[in-house]
Backbone bond lengths (Angstrom), bond angles and torsions (degrees), N, CA, C in turn:
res aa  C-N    CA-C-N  psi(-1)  N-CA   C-N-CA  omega(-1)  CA-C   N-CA-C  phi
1 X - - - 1.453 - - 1.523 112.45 -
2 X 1.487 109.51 -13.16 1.661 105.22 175.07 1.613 131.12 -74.39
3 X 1.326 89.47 -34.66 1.714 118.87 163.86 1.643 99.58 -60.12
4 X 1.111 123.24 -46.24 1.619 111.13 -171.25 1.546 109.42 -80.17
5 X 1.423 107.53 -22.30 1.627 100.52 172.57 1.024 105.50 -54.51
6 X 1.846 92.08 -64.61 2.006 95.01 -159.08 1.577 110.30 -40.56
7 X 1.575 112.77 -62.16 1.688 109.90 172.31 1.101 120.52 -44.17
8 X 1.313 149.72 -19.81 1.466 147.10 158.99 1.539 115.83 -53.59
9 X 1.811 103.77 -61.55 1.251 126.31 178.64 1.745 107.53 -47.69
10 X 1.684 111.83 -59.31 1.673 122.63 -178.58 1.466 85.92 -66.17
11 X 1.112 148.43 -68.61 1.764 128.26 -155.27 1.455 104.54 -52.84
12 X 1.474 115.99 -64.06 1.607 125.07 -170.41 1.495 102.91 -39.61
13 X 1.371 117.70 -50.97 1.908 118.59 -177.84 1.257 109.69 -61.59
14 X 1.194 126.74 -28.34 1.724 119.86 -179.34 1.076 110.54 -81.09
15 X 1.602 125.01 -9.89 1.540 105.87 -160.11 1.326 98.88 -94.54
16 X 1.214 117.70 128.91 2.074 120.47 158.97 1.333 118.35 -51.86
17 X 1.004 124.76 107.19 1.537 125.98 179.19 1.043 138.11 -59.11
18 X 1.661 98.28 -14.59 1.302 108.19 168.66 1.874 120.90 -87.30
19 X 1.385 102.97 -5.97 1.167 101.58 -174.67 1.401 117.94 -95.95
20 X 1.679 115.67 7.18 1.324 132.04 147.89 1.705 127.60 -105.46
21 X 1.020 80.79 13.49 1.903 93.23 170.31 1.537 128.33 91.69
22 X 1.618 99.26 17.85 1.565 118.39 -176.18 1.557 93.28 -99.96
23 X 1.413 127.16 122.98 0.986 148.15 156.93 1.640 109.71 -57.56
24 X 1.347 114.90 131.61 1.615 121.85 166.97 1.899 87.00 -75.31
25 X 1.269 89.52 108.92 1.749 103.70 155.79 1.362 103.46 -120.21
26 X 1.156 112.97 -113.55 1.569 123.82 -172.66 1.680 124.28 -48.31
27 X 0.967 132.29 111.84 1.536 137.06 -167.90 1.489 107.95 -34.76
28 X 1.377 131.90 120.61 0.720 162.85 167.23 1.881 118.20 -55.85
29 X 1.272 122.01 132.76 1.559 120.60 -173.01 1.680 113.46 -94.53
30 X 1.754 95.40 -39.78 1.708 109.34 -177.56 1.631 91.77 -118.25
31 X 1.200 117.49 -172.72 1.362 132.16 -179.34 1.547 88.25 -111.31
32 X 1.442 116.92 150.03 1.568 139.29 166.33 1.559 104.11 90.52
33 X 0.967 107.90 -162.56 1.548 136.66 -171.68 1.111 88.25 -56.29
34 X 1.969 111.06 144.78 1.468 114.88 150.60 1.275 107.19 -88.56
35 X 1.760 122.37 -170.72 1.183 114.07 -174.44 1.931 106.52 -67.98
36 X 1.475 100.76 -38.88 1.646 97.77 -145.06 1.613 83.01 -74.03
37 X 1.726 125.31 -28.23 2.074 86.07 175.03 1.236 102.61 -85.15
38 X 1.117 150.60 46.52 1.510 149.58 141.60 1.651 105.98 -84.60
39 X 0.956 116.16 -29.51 1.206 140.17 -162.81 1.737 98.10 -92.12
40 X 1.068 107.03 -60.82 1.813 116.90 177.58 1.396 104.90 -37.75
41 X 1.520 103.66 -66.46 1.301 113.57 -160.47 1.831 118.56 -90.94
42 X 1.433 116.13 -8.12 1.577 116.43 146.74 1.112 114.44 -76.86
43 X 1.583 147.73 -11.58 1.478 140.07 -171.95 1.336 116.39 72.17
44 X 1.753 102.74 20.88 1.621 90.30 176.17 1.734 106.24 -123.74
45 X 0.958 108.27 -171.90 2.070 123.21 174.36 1.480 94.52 -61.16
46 X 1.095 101.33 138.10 1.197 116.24 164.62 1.967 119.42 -79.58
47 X 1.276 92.92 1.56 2.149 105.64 -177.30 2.073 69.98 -93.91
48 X 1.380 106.59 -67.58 1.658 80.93 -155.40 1.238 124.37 -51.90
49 X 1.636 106.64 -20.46 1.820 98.76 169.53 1.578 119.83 -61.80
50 X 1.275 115.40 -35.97 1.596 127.20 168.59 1.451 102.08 -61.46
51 X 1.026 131.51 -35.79 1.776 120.93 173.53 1.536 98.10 -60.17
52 X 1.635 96.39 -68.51 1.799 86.76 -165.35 1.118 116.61 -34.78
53 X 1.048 127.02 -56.39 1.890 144.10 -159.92 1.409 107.98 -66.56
54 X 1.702 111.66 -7.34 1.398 104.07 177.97 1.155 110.57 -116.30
55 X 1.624 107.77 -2.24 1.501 114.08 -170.28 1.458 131.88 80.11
56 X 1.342 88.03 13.47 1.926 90.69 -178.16 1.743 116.49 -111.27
57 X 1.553 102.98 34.57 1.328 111.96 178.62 1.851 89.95 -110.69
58 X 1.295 133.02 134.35 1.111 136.21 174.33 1.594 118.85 -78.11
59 X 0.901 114.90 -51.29 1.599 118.15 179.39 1.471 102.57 -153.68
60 X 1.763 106.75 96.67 1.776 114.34 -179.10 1.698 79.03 -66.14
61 X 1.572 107.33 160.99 1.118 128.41 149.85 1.674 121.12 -44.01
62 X 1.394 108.52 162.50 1.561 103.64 157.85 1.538 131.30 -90.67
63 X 1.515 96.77 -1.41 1.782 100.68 175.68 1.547 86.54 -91.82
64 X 1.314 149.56 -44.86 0.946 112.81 167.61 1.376 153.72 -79.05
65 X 1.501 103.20 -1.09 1.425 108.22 160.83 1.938 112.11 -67.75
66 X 1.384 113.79 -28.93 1.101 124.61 -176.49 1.769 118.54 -58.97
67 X 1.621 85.97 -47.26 1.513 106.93 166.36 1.529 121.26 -62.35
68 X 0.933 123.24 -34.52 1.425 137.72 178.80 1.557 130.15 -81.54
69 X 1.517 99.04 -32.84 1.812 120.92 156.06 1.468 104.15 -72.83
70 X 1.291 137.07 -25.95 1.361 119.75 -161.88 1.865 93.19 -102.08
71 X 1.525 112.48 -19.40 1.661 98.32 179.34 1.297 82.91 -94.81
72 X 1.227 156.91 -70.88 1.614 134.31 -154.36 1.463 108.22 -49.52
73 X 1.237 135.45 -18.89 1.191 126.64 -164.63 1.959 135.34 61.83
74 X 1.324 94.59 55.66 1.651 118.67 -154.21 1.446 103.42 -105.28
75 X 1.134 115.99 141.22 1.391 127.46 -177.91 1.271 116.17 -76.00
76 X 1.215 137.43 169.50 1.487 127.83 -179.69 1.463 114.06 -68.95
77 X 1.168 116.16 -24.19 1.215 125.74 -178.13 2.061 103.51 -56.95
78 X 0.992 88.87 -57.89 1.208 115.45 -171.04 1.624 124.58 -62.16
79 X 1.533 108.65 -40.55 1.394 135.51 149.55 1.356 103.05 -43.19
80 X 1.552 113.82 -85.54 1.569 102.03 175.35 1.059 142.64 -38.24
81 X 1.557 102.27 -46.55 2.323 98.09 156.74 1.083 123.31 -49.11
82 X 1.858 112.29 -42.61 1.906 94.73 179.08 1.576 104.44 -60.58
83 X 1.295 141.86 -54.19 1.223 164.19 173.30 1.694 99.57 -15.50
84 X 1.292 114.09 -74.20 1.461 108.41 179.81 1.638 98.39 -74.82
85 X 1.523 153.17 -58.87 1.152 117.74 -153.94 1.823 101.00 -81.64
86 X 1.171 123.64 37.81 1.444 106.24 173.22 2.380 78.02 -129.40
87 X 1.142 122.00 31.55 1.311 117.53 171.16 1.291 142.14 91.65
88 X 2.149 95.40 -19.48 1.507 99.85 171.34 1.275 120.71 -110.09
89 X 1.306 113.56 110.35 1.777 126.68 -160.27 1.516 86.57 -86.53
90 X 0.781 111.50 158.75 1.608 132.91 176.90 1.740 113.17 -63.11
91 X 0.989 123.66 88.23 1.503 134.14 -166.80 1.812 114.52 -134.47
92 X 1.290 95.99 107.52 1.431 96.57 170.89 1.065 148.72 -37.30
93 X 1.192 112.63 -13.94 1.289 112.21 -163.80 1.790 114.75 -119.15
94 X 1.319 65.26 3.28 1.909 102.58 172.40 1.594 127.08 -77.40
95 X 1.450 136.66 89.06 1.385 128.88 -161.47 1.833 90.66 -21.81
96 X 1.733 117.67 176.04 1.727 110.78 169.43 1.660 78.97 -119.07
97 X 1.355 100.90 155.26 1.610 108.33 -177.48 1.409 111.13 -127.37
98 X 1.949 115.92 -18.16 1.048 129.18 -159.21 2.129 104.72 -93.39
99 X 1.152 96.98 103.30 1.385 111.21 167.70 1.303 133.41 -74.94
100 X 1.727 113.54 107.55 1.203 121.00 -146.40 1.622 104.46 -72.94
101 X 1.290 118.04 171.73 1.802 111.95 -173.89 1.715 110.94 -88.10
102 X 1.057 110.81 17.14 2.017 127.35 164.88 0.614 96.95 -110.08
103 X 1.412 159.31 14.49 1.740 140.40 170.21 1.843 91.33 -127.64
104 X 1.549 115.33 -8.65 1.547 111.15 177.56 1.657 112.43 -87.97
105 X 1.673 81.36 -23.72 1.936 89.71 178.91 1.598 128.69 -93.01
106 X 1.575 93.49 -4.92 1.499 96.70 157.79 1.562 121.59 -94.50
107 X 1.489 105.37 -28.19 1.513 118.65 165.14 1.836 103.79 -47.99
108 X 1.667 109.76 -17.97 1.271 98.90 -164.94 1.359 106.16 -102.57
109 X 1.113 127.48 -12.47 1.269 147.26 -169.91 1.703 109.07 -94.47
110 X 1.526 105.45 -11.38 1.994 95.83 -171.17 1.539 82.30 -139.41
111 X 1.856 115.37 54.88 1.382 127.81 171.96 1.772 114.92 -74.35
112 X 1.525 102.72 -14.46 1.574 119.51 -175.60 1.650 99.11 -82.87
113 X 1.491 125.58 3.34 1.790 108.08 158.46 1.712 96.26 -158.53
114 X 1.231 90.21 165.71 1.711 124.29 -170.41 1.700 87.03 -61.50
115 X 1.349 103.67 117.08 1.384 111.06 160.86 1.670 107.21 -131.92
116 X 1.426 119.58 176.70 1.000 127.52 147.53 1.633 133.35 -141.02
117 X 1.131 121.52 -161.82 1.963 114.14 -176.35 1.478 82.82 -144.97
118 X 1.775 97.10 130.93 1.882 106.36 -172.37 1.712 79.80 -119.10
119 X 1.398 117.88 165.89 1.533 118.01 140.82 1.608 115.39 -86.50
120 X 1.226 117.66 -129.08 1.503 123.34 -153.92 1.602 88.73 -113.50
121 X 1.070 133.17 6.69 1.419 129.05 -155.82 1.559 106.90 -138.81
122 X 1.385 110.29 -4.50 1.358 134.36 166.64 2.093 88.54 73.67
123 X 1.833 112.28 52.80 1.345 90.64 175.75 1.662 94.71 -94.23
124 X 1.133 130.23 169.67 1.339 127.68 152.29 1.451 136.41 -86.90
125 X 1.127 111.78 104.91 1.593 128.38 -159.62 1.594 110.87 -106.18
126 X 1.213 131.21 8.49 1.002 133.59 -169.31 1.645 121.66 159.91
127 X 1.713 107.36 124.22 1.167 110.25 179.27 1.384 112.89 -148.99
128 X 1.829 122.10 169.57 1.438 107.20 -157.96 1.984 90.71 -103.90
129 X 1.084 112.60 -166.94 1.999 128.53 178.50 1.745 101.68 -63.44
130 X 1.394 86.23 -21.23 2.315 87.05 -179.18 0.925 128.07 -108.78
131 X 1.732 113.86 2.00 1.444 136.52 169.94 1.510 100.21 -75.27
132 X 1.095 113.07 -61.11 1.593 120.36 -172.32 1.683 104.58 -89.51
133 X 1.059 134.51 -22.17 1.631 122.06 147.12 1.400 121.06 -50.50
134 X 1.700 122.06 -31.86 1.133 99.95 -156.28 2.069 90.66 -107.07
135 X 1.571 109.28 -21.68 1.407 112.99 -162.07 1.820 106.82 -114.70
136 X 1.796 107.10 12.24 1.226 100.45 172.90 1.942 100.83 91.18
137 X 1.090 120.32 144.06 1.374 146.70 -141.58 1.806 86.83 -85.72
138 X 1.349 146.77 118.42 1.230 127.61 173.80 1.395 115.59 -92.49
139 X 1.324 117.07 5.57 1.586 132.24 171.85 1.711 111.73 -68.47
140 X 1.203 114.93 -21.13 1.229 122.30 167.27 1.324 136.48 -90.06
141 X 1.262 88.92 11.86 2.097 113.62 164.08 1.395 101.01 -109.20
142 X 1.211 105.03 174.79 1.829 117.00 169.48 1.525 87.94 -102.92
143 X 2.030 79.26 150.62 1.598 78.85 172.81 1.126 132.70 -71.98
144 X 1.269 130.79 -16.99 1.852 121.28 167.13 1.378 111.19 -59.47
145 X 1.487 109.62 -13.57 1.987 102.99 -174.39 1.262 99.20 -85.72
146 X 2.015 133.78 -7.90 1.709 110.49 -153.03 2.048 81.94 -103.17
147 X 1.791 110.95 81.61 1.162 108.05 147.32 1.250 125.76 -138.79
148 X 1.094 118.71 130.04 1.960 124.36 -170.44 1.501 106.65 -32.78
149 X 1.425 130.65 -56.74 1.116 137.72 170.88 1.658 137.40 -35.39
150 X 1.644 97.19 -59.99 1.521 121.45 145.48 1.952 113.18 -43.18
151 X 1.413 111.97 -56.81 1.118 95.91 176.14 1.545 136.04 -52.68
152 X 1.656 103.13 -56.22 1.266 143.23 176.76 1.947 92.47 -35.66
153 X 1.572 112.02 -73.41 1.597 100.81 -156.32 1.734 91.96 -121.20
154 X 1.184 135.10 44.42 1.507 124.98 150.44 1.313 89.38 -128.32
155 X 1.468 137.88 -37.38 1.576 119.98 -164.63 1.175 120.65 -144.63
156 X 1.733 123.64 -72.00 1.483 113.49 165.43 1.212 119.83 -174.18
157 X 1.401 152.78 126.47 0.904 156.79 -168.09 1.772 112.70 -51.06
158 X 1.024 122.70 111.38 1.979 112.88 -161.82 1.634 101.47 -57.63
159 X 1.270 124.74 129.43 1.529 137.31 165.88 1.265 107.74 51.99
160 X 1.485 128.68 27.83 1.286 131.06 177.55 1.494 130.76 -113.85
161 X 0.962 131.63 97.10 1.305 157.46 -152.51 1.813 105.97 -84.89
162 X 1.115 124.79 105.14 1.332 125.90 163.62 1.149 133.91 -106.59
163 X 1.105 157.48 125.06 1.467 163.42 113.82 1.958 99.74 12.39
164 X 1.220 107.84 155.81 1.458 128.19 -179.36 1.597 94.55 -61.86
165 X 1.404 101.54 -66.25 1.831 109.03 -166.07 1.551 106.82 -66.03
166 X 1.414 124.78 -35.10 1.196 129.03 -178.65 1.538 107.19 -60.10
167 X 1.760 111.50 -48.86 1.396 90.96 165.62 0.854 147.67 -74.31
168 X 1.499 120.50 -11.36 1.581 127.20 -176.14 1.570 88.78 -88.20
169 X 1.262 152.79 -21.94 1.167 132.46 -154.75 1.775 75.01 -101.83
170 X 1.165 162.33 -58.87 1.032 147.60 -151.35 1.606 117.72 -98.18
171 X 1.163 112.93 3.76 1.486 124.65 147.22 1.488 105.68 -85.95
172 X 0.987 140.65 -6.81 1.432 122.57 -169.17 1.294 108.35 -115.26
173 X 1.478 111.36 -21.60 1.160 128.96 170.70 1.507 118.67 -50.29
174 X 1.450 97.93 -84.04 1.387 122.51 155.07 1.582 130.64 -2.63
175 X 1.297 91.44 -78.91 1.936 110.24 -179.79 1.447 99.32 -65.76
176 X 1.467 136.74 -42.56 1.559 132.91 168.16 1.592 119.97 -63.24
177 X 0.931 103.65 -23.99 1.800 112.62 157.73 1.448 113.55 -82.96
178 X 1.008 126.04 -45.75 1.779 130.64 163.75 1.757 101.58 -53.36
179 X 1.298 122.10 -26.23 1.765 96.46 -176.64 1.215 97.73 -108.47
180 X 1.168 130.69 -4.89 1.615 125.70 155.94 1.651 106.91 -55.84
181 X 1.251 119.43 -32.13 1.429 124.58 -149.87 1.797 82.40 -86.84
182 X 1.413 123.19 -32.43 1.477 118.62 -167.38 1.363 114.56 -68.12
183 X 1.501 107.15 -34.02 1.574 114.43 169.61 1.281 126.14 -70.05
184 X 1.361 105.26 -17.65 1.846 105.74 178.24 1.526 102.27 -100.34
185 X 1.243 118.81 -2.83 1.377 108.62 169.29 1.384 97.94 -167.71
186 X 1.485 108.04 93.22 1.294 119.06 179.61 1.779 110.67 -96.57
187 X 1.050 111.25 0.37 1.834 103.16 173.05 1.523 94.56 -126.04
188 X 1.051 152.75 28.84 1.486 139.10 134.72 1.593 117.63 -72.96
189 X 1.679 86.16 120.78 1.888 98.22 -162.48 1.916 82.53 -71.64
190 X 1.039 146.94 -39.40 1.568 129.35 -168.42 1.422 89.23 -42.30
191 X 0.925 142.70 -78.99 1.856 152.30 -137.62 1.528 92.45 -76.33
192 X 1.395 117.88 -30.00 1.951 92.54 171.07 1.349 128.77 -84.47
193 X 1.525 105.18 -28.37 1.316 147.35 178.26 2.114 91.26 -64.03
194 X 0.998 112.10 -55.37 1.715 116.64 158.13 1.445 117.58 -24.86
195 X 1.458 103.41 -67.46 1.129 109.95 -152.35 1.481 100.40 -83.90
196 X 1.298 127.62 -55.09 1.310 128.54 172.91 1.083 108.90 -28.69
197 X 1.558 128.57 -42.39 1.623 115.74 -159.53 1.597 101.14 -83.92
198 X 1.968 104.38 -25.94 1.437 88.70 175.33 1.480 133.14 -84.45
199 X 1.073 100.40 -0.46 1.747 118.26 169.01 1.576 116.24 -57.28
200 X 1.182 120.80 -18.87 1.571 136.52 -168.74 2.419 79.98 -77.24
201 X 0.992 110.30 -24.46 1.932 107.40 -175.91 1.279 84.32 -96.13
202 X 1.765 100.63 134.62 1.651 123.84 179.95 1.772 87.33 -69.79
203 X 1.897 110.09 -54.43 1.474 104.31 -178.08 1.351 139.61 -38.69
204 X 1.500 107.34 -43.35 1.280 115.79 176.78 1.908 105.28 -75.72
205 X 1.149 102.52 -42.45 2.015 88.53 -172.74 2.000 91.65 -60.45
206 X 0.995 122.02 -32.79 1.707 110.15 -174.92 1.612 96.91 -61.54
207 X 0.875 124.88 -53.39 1.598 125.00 -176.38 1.056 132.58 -43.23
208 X 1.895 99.80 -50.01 1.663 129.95 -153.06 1.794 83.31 -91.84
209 X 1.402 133.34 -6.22 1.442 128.87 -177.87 1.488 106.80 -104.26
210 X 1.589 110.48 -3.23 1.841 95.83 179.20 1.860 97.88 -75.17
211 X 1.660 114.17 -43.96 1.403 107.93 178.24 1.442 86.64 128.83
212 X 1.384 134.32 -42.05 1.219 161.58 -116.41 2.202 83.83 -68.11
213 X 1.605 100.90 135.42 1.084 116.49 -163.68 1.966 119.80 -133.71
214 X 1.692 99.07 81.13 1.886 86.63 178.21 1.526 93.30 -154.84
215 X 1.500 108.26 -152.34 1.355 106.25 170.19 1.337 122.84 -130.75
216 X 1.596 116.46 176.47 1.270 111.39 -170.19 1.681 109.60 -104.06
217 X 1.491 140.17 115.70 1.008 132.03 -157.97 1.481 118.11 -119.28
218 X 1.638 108.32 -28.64 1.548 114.34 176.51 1.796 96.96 -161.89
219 X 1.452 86.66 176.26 1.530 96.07 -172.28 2.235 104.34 177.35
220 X 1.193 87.70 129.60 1.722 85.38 170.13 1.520 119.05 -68.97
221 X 1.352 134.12 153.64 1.571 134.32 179.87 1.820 106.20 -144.50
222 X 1.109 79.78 111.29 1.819 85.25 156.74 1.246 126.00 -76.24
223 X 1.205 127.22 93.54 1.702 113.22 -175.01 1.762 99.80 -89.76
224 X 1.042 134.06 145.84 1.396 153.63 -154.25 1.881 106.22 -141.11
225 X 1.472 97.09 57.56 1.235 105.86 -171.23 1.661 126.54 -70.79
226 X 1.189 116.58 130.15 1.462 98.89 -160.61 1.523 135.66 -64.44
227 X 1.415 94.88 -8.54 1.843 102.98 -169.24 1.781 91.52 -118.40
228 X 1.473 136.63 -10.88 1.253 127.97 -154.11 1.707 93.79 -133.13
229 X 1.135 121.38 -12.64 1.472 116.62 -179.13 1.621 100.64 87.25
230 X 1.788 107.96 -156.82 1.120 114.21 178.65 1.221 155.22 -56.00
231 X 1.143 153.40 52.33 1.638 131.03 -122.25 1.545 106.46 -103.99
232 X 0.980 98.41 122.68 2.348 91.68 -176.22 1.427 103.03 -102.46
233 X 1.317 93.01 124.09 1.539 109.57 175.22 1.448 129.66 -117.32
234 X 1.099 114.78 136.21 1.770 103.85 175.82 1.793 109.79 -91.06
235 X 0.843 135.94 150.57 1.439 150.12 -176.46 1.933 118.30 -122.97
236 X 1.263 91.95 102.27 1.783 116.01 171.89 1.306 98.53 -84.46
237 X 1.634 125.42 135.66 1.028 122.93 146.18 1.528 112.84 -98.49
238 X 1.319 130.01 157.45 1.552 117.04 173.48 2.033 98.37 -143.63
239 X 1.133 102.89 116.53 1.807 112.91 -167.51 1.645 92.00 -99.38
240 X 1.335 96.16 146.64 1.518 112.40 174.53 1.489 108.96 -94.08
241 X 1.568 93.87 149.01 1.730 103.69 -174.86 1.762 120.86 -48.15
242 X 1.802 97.68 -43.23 1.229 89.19 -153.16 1.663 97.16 -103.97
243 X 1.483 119.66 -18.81 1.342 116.71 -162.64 1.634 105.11 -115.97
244 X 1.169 107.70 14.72 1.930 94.06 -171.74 1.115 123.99 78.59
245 X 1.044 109.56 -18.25 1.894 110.57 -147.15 1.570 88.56 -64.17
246 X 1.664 103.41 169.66 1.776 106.68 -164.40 1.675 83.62 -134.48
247 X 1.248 119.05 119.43 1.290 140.25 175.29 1.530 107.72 -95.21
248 X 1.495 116.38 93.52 1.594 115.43 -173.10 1.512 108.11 -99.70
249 X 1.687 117.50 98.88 1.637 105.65 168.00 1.554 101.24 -110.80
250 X 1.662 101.31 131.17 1.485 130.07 174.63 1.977 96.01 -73.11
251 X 1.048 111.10 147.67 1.490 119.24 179.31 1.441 115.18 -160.27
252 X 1.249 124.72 82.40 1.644 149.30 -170.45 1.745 95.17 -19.37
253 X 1.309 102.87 116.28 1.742 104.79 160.03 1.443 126.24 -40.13
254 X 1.372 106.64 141.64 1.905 103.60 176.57 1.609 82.21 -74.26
255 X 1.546 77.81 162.88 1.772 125.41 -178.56 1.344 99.49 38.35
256 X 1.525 119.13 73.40 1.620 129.20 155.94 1.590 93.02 -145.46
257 X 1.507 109.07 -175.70 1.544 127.12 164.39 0.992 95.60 -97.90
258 X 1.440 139.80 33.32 1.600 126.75 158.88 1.534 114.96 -22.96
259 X 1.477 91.69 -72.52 1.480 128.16 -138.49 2.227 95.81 -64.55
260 X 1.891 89.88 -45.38 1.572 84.62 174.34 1.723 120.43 -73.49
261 X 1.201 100.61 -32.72 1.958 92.76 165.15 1.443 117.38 -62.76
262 X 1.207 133.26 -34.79 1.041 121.49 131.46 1.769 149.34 2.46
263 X 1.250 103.20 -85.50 1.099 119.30 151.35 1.331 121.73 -35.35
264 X 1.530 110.57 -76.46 1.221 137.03 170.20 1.792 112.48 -21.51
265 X 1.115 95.47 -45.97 2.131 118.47 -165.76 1.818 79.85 -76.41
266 X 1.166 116.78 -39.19 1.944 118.30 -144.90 1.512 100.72 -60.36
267 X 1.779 90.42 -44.28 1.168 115.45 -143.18 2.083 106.21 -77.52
268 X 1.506 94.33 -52.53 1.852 124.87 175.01 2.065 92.52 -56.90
269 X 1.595 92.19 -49.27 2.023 85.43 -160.15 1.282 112.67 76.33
270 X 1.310 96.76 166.69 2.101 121.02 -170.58 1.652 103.73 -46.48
271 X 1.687 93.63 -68.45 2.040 112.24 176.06 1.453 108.47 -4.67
272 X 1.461 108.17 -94.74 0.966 142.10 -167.56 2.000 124.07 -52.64
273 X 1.085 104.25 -28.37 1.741 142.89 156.52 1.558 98.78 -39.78
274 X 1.859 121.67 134.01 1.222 112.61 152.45 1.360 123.99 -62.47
275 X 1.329 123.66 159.32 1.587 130.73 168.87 1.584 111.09 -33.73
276 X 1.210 124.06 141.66 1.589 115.24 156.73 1.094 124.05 -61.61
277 X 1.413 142.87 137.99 1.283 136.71 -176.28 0.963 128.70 -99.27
């Protein structure tokens, strides 16, 4: 874990601060990032960045090493080194969590709607300024809570409004894409460790007992936004060949004002947005 400080510490000093949207205001002691916008822009405490850097975090997660490669601005190469010295060596049989920098530059390119980046386990590993404008800030969960699944049958889908049939067709969906996910990686304790916690929902053990086996690819969403009203969206998923990963872009229904609340969210941003509720 000392090796991963120092590399935290050497990445954070190289980065220009301005080239993540921190203005040179106040005179500066080191060159690059301080800790707490390292901290801003991974979604975590700024004390746990001071752990990492001292080495007294034992095994960070891999969404947050993930989180932490995408605010330093690190190449895959580089991603993968934090990856093995924070414990997760590259192992198959292992959901993959690490999002390569071609799937960040199309994420960058379809910046005009609320998308997000799931792994194989539907956790949420990545989202753009209109994901969390339009569905509420996901920095204000822990990260074991930012998963669709978790939402769906322990608590609630953020500002999302379903119909009876909409949910049973997207609960059923769901959990049959989750046991596809068991066969491609049937000895990664995250994905049992999953399911156990979702077993605590009477709904999901009725589900998780048909066996029922496909994937989940699209679905309509009412978001019921608090300052903009309704926004109806249709939902593409698009999965990568080699890693699972679940590429979610939201894209406003024809014949609604989707598309201008939208805008509207683009324009105001997360900041300015009431709290999620």
């Amino acid at each position: 874990m000392d090796q991963l400080g120092a590399a935290l510490r050497a990445w954070r000093d190289r980065l220009d601060p301005a080239a993540v949207g921190f203005a040179h205001g106040s005179p500066r002691r080191v060159p690059g990032l301080r800790r707490a916008e390292l901290a801003t822009l991974a979604g975590i405490s700024v004390e746990y960045v001071v752990r990492l850097e001292q080495g007294r975090v034992p095994t960070p997660s891999a969404q947050v090493c993930s989180a932490l490669a995408r605010a330093l601005h690190l190449s895959d190469d580089e991603h993968a080194h934090l990856l093995r010295m924070a414990g997760h060596a590259a192992d198959p049989s292992r959901v993959p969590r690490m999002i390569p920098g071609s799937l960040y530059r199309i994420v960058d390119q379809l910046a005009g709607n609320p998308l997000a980046i799931h792994d194989a386990t539907w956790q949420l590993l990545h989202w753009n300024p209109l994901f969390a404008a339009t569905f509420g800030d996901p920095t204000v969960r822990d990260m074991g809570d930012r998963n669709v699944l978790v939402w769906q049958f322990l608590g609630e889908l953020p500002r999302v409004r379903q119909s009876s049939a909409e949910q049973v067709a997207f609960e059923e969906s769901i959990v049959a894409d989750l046991r596809a996910t068991t066969s491609r990686y049937p000895d990664d304790p995250d994905v049992a460790t999953l399911i156990s916690r979702l077993n605590r929902s009477p709904r999901f053990c009725q589900l998780w007992s048909r066996r029922s086996v496909g994937g989940h690819e699209s679905s309509h969403k009412l978001v019921e936004h608090p300052d903009v009203g309704d926004i109806a969206l249709n939902t593409g998923v698009l999965t990568t060949q080699d890693t699972n990963l679940r590429l979610v872009v939201y894209t406003p229904q024809p014949d609604t004002d989707a598309r201008s609340r939208l805008d509207f969210l683009a324009a105001i941003g997360v900041q300015r947005m009431s709290p999620q509720g």
